[in-house]
Structures are given as C-alpha cells and as structure tokens.
C-alpha positions as CSV (number, residue, x, y, z in Angstrom):
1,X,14.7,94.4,-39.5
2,X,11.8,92.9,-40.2
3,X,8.0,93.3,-38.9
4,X,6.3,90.8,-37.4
5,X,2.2,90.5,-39.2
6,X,0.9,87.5,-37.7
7,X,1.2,84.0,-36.8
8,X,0.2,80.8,-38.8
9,X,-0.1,77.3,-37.6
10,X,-1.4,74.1,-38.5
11,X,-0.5,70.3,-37.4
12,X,0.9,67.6,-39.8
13,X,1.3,64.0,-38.8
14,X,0.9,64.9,-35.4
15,X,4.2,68.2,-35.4
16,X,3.0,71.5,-35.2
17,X,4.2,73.3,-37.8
18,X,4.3,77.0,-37.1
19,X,5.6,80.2,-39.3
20,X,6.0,83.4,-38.4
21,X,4.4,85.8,-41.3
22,X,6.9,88.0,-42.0
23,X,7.2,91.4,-44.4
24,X,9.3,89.8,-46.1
25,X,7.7,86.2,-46.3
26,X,7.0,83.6,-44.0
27,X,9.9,82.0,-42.0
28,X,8.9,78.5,-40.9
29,X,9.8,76.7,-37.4
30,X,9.2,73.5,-36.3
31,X,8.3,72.5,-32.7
32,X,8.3,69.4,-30.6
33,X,5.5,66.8,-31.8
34,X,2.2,66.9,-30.6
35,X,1.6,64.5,-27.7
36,X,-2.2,64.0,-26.4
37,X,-2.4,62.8,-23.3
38,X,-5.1,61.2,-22.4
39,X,-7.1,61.6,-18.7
40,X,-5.8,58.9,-16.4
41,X,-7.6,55.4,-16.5
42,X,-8.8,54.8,-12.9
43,X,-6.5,51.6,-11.7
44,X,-8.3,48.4,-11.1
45,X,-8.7,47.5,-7.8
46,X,-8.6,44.1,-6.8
47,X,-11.6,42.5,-5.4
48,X,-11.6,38.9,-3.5
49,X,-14.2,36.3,-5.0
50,X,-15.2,34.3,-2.5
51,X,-14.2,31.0,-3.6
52,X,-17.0,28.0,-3.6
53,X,-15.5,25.4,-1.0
54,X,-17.0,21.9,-1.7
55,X,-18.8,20.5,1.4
56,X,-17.8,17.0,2.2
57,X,-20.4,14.0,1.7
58,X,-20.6,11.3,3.4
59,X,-19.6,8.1,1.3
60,X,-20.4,4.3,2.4
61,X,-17.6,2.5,2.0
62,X,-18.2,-0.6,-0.5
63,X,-16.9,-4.5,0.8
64,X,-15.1,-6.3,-0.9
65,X,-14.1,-10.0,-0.6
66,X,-10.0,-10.4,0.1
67,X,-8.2,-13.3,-0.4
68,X,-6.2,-13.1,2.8
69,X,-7.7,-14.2,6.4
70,X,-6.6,-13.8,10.3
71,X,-4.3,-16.5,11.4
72,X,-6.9,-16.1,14.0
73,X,-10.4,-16.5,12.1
74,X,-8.5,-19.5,10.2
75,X,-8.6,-22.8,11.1
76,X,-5.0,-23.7,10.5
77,X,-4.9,-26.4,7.8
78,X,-2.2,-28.6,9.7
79,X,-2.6,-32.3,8.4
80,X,-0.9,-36.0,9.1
81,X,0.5,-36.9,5.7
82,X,1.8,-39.8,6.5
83,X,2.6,-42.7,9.4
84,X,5.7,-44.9,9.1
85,X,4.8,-47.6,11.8
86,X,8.1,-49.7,10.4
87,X,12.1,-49.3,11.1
88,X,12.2,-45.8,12.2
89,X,8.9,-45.0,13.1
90,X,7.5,-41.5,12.3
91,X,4.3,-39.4,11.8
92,X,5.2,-37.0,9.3
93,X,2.5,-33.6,9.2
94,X,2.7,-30.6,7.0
95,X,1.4,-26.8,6.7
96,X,-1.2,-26.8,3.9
97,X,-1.9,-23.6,4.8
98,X,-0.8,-19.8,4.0
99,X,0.0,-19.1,7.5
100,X,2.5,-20.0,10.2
101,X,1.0,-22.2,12.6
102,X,2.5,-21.9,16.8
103,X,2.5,-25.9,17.7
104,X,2.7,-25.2,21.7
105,X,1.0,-27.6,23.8
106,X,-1.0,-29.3,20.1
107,X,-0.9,-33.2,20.6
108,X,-0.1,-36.3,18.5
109,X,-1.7,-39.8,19.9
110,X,-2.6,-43.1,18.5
111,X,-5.4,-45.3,19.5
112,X,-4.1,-46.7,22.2
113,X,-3.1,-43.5,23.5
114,X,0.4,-42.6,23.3
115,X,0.6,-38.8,23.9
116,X,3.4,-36.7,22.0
117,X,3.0,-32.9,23.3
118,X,4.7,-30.5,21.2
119,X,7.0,-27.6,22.6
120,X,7.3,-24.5,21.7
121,X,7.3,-24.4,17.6
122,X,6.4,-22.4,14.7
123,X,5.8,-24.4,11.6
124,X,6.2,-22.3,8.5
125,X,3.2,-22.6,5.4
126,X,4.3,-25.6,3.7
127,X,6.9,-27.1,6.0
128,X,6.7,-30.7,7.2
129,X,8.3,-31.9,10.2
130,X,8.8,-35.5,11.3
131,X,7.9,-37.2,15.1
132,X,10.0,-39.9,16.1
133,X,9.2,-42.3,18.4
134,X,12.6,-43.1,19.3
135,X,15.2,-41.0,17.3
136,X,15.7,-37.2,16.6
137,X,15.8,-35.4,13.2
138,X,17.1,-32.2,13.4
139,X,16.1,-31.8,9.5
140,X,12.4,-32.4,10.2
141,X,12.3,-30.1,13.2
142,X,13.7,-32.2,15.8
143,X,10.2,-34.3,17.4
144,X,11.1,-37.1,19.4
145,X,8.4,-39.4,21.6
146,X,11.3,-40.4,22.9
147,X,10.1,-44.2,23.8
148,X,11.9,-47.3,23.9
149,X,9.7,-49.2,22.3
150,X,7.1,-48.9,19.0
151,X,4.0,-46.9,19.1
152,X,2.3,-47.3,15.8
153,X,0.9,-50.9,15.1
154,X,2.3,-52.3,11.9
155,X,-1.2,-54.0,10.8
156,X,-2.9,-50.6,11.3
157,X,-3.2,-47.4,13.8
158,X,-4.6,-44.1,13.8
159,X,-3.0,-40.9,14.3
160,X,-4.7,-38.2,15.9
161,X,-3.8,-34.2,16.2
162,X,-5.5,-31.6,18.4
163,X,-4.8,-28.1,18.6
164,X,-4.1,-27.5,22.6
165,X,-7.5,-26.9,23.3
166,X,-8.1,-30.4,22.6
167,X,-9.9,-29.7,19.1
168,X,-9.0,-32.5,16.6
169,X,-7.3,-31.1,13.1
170,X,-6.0,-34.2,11.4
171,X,-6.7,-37.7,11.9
172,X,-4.6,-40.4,9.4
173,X,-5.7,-43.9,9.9
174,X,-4.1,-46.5,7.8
C-alpha cells in the first residue's frame, strides 16, 4: 500500500487538474471543469414612459371655388331655340344647362298671349322638347297647345318663357 504525502493542484484551460503525491510518485486525476458562476444580474424591470399625446389644433378650413352649383342657387339655363310659325307649328326649347330642370306650372306665350302651361316634367341637361300647337310628338316630350287654329304669326312673333313664378328665362323673337 501506498502513503498518502500531500495533495497538489493547479487549473489548466479552466479543468482542475489534481494528483495525489504518492510514495511512490504522483498519480494524477482529473475532475469536472471549472465553472464560475457569476452573482445573478438583477432582472430589468419594466418601466412605462409616458407617451407625448399630440394636442389637437384648431385648423381653418381653406375655400376653394367648385365647378358644380345647386340646382337651387342656379338659374336654370332653359332657352327657346327655335319657332316654326309654318305647317306644323312648334317652339322648340333646350337644356343648356348641367342640371335637370322640373317644367311644372313654367309658361310659353306669344305676343298676343296665347298661354301653354306645362305639366308636370323634368327636362334632362341637354334635351330639347317640342310644343305643338295643334299635334303631339311623343319624341320631343309630348307638348301640345292643343288649338285649332295657328298661334305664331308667320311675318313675325315673340316667344316668351317664365319659370312659374312668372320670371322670364328665354324670349326668341323672330
């Protein structure tokens, strides 16, 4: 048997390497590696920034001009474009305008005051329509005076349209 003397040990690469000094000479062993472990790191905690929250202004809205208009504010743009006072008399008018115009209760006349009152009809931006004075016309929306005898004078008339307020739009003399 052998007797114990002392005991050696030193650390190599991070092993601790330790012998046993026997009589006899010194009989290495090897242990587990060396692990340092260091104190524990205190965890973050998380804080809340208060976040900057923008305060409203107050902004002034800017005008601009637009194109467009209320059929309202308008004046519609309803005109007489022509007067046939010959065969098949007619006074022909037209929407000039971007809107559609309600005809109720508007008047056509002529100087010596033949009254046509229209009925109940929405003329479309550009249409035209046609007003008889003795035949209807479906395909020109259907006007009729519905008199047996000639309105417009052949050697010259005027036509006049109101809106049914009595406010003149168009006149067409010829």
């Amino acid at each position: 048997m052998t007797k114990k003397t002392g005991l050696i040990s030193f650390s190599i690469l991070g092993f601790i390497l330790a012998g046993v000094a026997f009589a006899g000479g010194l009989e290495p062993r090897v242990y587990l590696p060396l692990v340092q472990v260091a104190p524990p790191s205190p965890t973050p905690t998380l804080t809340a920034t208060p976040t900057k929250t923008p305060t409203p202004t107050a902004t002034v809205p800017i005008p601009t001009a637009t194109s467009t208009s209320s059929p309202t504010n308008a004046p519609p743009n309803i005109q007489i474009i022509d007067v046939q006072p010959t065969g098949s008399e007619y006074v022909e008018i037209q929407n000039q305008g971007t809107q559609a115009v309600q005809l109720l209760n508007w008047t056509l006349r002529d100087q010596a005051n033949h009254v046509f009152t229209f009925p109940d009809f929405l003329i479309q931006p550009g249409q035209k329509c046609r007003i008889y004075t003795d035949e209807t016309h479906p395909d020109t929306c259907g006007f009729n005076y519905g008199s047996g005898s000639s309105i417009w004078n052949n050697d010259g008339d005027c036509a006049y349209l109101n809106d049914p307020q009595g406010q003149p739009i168009d006149t067409f003399c010829y």
